[in-house]
Backbone bond lengths (Angstrom), bond angles and torsions (degrees), N, CA, C in turn:
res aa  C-N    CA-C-N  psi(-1)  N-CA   C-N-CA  omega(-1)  CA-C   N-CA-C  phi
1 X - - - 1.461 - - 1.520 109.22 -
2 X 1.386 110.43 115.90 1.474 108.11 159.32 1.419 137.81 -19.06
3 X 1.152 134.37 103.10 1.408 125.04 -172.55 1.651 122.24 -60.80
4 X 1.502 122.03 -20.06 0.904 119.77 151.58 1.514 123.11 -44.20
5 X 1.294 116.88 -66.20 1.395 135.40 -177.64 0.951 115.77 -48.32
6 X 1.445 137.83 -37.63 1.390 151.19 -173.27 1.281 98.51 -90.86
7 X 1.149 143.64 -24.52 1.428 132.90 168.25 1.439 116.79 -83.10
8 X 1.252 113.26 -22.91 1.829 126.20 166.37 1.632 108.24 -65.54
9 X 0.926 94.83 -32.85 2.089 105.62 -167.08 2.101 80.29 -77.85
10 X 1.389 112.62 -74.90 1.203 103.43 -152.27 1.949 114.32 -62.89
11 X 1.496 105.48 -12.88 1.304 112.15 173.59 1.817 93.24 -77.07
12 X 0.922 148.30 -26.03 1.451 135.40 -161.74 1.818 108.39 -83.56
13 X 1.803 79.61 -34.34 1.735 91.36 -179.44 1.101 121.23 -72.35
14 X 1.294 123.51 -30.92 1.482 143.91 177.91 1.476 111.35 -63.92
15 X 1.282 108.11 -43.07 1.435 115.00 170.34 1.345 129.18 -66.76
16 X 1.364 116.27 -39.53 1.342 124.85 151.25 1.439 138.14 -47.28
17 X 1.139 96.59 -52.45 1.910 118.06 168.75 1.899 94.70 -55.67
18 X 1.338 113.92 -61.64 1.232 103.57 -154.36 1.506 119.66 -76.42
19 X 1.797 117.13 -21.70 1.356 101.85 149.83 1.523 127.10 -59.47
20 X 1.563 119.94 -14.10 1.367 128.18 -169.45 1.448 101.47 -68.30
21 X 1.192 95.20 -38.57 1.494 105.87 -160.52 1.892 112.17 -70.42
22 X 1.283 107.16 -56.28 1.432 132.34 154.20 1.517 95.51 -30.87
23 X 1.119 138.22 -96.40 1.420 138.95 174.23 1.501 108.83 -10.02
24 X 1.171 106.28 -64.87 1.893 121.54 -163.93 1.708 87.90 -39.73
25 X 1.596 94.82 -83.06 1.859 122.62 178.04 0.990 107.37 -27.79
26 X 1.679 120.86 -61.52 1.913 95.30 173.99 1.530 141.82 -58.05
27 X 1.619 100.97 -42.91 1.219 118.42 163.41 1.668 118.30 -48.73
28 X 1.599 136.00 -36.11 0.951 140.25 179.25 1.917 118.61 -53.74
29 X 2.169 92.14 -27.97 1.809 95.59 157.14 0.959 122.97 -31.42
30 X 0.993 97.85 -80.13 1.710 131.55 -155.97 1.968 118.84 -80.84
31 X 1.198 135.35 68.12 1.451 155.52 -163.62 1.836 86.92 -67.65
32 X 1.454 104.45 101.54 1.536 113.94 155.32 2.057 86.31 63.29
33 X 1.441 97.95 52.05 1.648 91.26 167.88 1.643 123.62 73.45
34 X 1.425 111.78 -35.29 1.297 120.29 178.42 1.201 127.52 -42.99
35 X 1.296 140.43 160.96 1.308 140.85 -172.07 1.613 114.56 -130.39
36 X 1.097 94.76 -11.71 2.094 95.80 -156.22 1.628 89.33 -90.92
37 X 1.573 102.58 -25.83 2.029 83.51 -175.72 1.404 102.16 -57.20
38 X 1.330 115.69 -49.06 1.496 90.25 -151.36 1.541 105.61 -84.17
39 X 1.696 132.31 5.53 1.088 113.14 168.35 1.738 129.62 -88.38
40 X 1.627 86.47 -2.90 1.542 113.49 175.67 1.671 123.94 -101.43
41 X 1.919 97.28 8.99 1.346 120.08 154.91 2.244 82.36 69.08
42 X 0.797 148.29 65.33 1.157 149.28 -176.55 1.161 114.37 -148.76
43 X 1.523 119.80 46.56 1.705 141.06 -136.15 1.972 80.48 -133.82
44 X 0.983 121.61 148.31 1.726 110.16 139.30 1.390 123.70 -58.31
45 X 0.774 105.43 154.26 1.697 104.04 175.61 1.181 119.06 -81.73
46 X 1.253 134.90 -23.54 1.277 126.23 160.39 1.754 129.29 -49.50
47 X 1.526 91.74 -28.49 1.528 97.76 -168.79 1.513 102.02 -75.52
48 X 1.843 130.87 -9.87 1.294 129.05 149.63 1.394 118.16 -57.19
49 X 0.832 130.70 -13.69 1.446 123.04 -163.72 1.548 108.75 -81.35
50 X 1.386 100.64 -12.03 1.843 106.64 171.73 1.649 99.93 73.67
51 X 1.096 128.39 19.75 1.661 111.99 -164.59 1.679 113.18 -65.29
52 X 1.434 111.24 -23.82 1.096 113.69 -157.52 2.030 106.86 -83.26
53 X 1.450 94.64 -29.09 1.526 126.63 -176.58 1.490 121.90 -86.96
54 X 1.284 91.42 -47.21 1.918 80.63 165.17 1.797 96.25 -120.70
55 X 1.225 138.54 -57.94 1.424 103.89 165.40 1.416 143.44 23.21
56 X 1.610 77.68 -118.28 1.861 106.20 176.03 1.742 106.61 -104.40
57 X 1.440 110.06 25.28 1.507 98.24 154.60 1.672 100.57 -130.29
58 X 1.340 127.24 -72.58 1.076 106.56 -151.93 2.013 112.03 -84.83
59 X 1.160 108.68 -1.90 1.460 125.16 -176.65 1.816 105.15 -71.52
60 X 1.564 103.99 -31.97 1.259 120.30 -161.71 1.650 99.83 -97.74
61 X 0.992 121.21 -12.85 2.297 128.72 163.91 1.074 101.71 -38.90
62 X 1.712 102.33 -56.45 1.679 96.24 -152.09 1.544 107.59 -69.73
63 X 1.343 118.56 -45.61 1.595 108.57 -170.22 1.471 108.63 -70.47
64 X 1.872 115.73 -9.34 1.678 88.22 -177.16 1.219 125.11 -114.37
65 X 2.191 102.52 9.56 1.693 99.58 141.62 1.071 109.05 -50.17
66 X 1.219 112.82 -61.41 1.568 111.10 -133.31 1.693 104.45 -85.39
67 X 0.855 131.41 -14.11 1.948 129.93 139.61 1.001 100.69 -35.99
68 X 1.296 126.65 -72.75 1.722 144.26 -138.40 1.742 101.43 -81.57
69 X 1.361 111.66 -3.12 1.649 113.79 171.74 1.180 100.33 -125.18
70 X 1.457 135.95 -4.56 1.819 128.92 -163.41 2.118 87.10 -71.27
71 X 0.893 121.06 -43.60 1.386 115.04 -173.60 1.809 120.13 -69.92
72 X 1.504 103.80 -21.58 1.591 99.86 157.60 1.391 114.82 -105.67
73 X 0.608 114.55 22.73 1.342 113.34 162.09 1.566 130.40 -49.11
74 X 1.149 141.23 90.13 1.125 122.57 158.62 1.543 135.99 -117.14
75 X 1.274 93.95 105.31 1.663 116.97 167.27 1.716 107.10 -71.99
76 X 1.375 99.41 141.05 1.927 99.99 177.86 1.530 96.09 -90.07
77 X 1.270 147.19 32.23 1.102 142.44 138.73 1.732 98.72 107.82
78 X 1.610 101.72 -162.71 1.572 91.76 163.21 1.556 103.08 -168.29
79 X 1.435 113.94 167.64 1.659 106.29 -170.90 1.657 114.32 59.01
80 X 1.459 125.65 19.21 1.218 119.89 -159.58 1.541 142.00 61.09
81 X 1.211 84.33 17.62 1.717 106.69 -178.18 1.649 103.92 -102.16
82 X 1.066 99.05 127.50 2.047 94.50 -175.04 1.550 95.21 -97.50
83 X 1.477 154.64 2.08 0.996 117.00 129.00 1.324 133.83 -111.56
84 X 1.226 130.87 43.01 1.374 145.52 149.57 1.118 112.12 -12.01
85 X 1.623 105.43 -89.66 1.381 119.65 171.88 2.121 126.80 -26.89
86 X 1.558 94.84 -57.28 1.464 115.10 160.94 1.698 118.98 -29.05
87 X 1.896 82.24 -66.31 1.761 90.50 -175.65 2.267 114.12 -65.77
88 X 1.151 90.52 -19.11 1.184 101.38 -177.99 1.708 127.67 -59.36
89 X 1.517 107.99 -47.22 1.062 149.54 -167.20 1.658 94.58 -89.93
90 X 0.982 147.73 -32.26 1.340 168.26 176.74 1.518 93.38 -59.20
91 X 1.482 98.62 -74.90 1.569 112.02 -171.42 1.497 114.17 -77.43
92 X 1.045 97.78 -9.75 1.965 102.45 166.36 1.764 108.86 -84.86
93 X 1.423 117.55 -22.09 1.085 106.10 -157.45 1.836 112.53 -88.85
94 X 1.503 94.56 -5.38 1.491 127.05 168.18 2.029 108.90 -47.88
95 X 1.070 87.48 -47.48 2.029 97.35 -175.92 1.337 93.31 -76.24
96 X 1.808 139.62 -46.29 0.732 96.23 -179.88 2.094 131.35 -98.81
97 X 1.298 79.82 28.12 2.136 93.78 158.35 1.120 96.99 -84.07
98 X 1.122 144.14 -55.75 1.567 146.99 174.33 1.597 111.07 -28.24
99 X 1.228 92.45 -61.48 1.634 89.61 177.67 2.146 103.25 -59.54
100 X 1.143 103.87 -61.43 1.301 114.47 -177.06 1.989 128.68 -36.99
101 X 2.024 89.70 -35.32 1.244 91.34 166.82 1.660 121.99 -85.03
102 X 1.383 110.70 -21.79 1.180 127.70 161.47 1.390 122.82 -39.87
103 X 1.640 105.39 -62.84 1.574 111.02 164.12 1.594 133.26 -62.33
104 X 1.038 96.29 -42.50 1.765 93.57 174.86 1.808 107.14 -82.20
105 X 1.114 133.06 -3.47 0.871 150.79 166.26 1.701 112.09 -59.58
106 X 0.516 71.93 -69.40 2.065 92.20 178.37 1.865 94.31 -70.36
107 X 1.032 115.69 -50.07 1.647 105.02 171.00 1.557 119.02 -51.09
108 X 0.898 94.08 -36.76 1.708 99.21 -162.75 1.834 108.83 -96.21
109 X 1.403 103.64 -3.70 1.411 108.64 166.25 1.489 101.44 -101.75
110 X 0.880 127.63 -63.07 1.543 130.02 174.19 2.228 116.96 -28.82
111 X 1.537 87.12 -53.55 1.231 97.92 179.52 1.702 95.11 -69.50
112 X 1.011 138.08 -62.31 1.549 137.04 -169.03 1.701 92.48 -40.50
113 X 1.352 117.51 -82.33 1.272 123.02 -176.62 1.508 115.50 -40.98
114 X 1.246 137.40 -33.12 1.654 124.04 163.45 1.417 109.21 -80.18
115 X 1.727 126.87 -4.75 1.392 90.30 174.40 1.726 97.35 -104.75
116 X 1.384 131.85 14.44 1.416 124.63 -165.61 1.499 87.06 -108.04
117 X 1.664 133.74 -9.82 1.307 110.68 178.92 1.796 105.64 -126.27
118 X 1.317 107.88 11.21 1.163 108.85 156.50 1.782 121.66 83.45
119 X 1.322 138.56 155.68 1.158 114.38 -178.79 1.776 127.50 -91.69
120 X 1.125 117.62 172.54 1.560 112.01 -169.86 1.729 96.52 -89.27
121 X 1.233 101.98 117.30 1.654 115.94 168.38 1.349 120.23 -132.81
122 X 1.754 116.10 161.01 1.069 102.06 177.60 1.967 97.51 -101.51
123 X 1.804 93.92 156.16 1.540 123.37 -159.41 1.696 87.19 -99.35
124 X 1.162 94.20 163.02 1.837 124.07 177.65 1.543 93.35 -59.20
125 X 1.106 128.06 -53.11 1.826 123.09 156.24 1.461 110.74 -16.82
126 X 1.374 123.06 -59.50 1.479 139.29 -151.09 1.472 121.34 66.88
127 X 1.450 112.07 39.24 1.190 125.52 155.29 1.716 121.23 -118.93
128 X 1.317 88.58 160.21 1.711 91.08 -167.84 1.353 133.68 -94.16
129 X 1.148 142.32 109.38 1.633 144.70 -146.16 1.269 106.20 -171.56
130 X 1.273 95.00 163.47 1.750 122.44 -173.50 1.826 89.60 -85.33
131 X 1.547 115.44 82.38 1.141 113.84 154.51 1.838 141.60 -9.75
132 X 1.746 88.68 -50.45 1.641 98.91 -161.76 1.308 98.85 -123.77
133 X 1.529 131.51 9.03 0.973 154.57 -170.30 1.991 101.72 -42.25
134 X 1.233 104.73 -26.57 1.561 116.91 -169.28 1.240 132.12 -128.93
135 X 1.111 106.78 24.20 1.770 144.71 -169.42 1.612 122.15 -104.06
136 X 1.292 95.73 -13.11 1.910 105.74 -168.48 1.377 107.13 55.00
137 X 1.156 121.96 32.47 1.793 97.27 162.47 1.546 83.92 93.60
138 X 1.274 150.58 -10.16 1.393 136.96 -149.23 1.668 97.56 -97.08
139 X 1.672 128.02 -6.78 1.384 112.92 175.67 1.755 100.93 -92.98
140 X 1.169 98.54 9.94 1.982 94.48 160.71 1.277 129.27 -54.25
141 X 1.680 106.05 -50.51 1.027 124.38 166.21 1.588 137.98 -104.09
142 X 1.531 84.95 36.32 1.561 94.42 178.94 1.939 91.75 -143.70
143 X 1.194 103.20 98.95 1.243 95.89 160.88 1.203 157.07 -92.42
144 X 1.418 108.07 -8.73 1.553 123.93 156.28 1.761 119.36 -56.34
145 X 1.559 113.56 -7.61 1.391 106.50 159.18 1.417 117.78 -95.37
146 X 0.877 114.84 44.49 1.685 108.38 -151.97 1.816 87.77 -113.46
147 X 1.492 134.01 -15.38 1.269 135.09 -94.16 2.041 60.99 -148.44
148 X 1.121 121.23 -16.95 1.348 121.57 178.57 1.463 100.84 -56.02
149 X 1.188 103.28 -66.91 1.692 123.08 -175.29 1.551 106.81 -40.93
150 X 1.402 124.41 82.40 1.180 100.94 165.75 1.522 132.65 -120.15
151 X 1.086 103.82 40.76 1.964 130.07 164.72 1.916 99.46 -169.19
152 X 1.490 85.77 152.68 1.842 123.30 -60.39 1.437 111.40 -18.42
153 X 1.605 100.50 166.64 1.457 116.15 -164.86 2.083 101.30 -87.89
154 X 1.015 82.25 145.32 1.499 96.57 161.99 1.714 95.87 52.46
155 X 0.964 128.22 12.94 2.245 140.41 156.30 1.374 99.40 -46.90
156 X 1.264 150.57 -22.37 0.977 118.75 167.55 1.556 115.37 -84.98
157 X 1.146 117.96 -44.66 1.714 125.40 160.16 1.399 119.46 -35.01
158 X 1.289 107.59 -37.75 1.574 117.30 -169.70 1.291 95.15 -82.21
159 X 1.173 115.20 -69.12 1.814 109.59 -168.13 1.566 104.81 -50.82
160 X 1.894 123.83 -45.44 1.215 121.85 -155.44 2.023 93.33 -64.26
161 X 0.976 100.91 -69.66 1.603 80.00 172.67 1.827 158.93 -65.72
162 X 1.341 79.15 -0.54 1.570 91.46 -177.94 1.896 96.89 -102.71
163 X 1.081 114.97 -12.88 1.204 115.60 178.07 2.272 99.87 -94.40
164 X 1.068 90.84 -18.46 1.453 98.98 -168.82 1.859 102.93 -63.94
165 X 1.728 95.79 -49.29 1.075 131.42 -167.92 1.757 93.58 -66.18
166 X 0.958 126.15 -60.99 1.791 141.75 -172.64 1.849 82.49 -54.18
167 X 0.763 161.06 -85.69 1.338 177.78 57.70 1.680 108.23 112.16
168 X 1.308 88.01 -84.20 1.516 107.02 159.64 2.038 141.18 -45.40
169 X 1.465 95.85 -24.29 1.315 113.22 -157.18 1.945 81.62 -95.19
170 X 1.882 107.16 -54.08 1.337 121.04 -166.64 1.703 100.44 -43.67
171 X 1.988 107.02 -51.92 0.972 108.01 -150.88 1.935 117.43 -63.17
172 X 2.067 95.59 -29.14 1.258 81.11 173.16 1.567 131.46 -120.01
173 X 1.624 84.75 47.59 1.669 100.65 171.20 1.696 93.57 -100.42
174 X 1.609 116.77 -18.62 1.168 101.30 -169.61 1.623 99.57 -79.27
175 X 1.640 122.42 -48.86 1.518 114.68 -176.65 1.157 93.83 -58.20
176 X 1.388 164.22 1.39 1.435 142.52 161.11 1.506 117.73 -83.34
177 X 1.163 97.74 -12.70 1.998 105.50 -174.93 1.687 98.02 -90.27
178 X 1.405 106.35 -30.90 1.239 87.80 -178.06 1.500 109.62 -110.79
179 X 1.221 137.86 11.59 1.716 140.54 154.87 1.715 102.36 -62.59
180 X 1.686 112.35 -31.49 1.349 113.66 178.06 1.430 127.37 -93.47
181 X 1.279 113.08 -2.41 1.456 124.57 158.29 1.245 93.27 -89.07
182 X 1.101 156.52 -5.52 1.546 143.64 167.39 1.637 123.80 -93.58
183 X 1.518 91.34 -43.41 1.614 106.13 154.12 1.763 114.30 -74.47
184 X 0.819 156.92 -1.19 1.359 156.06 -72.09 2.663 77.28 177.06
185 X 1.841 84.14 -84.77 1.439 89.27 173.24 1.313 134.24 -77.59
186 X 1.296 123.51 -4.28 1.485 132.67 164.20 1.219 114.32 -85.97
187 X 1.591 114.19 -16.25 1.949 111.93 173.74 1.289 106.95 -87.06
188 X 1.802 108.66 -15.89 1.954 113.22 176.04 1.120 114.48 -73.50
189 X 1.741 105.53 -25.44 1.545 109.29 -149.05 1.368 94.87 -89.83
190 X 1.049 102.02 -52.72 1.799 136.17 -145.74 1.693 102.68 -75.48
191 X 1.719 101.28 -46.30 1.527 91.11 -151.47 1.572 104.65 151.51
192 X 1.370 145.60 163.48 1.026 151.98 167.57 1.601 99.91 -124.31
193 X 1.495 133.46 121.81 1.389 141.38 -174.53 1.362 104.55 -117.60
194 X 1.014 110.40 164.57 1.566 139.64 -151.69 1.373 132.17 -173.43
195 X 1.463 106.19 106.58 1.766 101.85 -175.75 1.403 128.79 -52.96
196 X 1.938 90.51 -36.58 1.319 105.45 -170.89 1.856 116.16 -101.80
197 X 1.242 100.38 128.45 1.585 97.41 167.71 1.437 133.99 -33.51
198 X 0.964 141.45 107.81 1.222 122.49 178.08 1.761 106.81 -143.11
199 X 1.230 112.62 165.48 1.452 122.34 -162.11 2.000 106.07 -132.38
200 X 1.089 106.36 114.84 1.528 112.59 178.17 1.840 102.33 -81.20
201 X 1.146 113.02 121.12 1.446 138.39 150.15 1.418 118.10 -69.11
202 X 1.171 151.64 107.87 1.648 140.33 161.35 1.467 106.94 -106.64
């Protein structure tokens, strides 16, 4: 596969994931639609951390223009080499996976860390705390404690999957940041390919 092409595919994917992701993060406000948690700051705190929004959404733009143009690109080469330019742009497009692993990076720790300490609810007490806060992640798989949480309703469900989702989305924007630092140095090393004919003018 053309290394151009394969960097167009993984810039398209990247783009997808990262509005997904944006979606997840906003939705994580609002518990079963509601509005008053988060103006009554009764949010987890993780779900401030924006991971899903600047993270693995808007951190992740920059590398999947610029994938999503490495294949039109045309540079007139350099030193008399007509793809110079090509191979160049290849190996530039490496910094921006850098940025990309950077971003989903921070998503996928963020998301790990809100689902291992759980969300802030109020307890049969009627005070407000990180329930499972001291559990290791172990009321994941126990769901008959889940039933603690009882405001907002069904917050542990909500966070466990939208954080599941933040997790998942980070993890494979991150194997895509780095399949393109690999594709990234084999289009420097190797060559810049192309289905279509084309002819540089300078």
């Amino acid at each position: 596969m053309c290394y151009g092409q394969c960097a167009r595919c993984i810039g398209r994917s990247l783009l997808l994931f990262a509005i997904l992701c944006i979606v997840a993060n906003i939705l994580l406000y609002f518990p079963n639609g509601e509005t008053k948690y988060a103006s009554e700051n009764h949010l987890s705190r993780f779900v401030w951390f924006f991971s899903g929004i600047a993270g693995g959404g808007l951190m992740i733009f920059l590398p999947a223009f610029v994938f999503m143009g490495l294949e039109e690109e045309d540079c007139c080469g350099c030193c008399g080499h007509e793809n110079c330019g090509k191979r160049c742009a290849m190996l530039s497009s490496i910094l921006a996976a850098v940025i990309g692993l950077a971003g989903s990076g921070y998503c996928v720790i963020v998301a790990a860390l809100g689902l291992a300490e759980g969300p802030l609810c109020r307890g049969a007490a009627g005070s407000w705390n990180y329930t499972f806060a001291n559990t290791d992640g172990e009321y994941l798989l126990n769901r008959s404690t889940w039933s603690q949480c009882i405001e907002p309703k069904h917050v542990v469900e909500w966070n466990v999957t939208l954080f599941s989702i933040l997790l998942a989305l980070g993890g494979i924007e991150f194997i895509l940041c780095v399949i393109q630092v690999i594709n990234g140095i084999l289009g420097g090393i190797c060559g810049f390919c192309n289905s279509r004919q084309q002819r540089y003018d300078c």
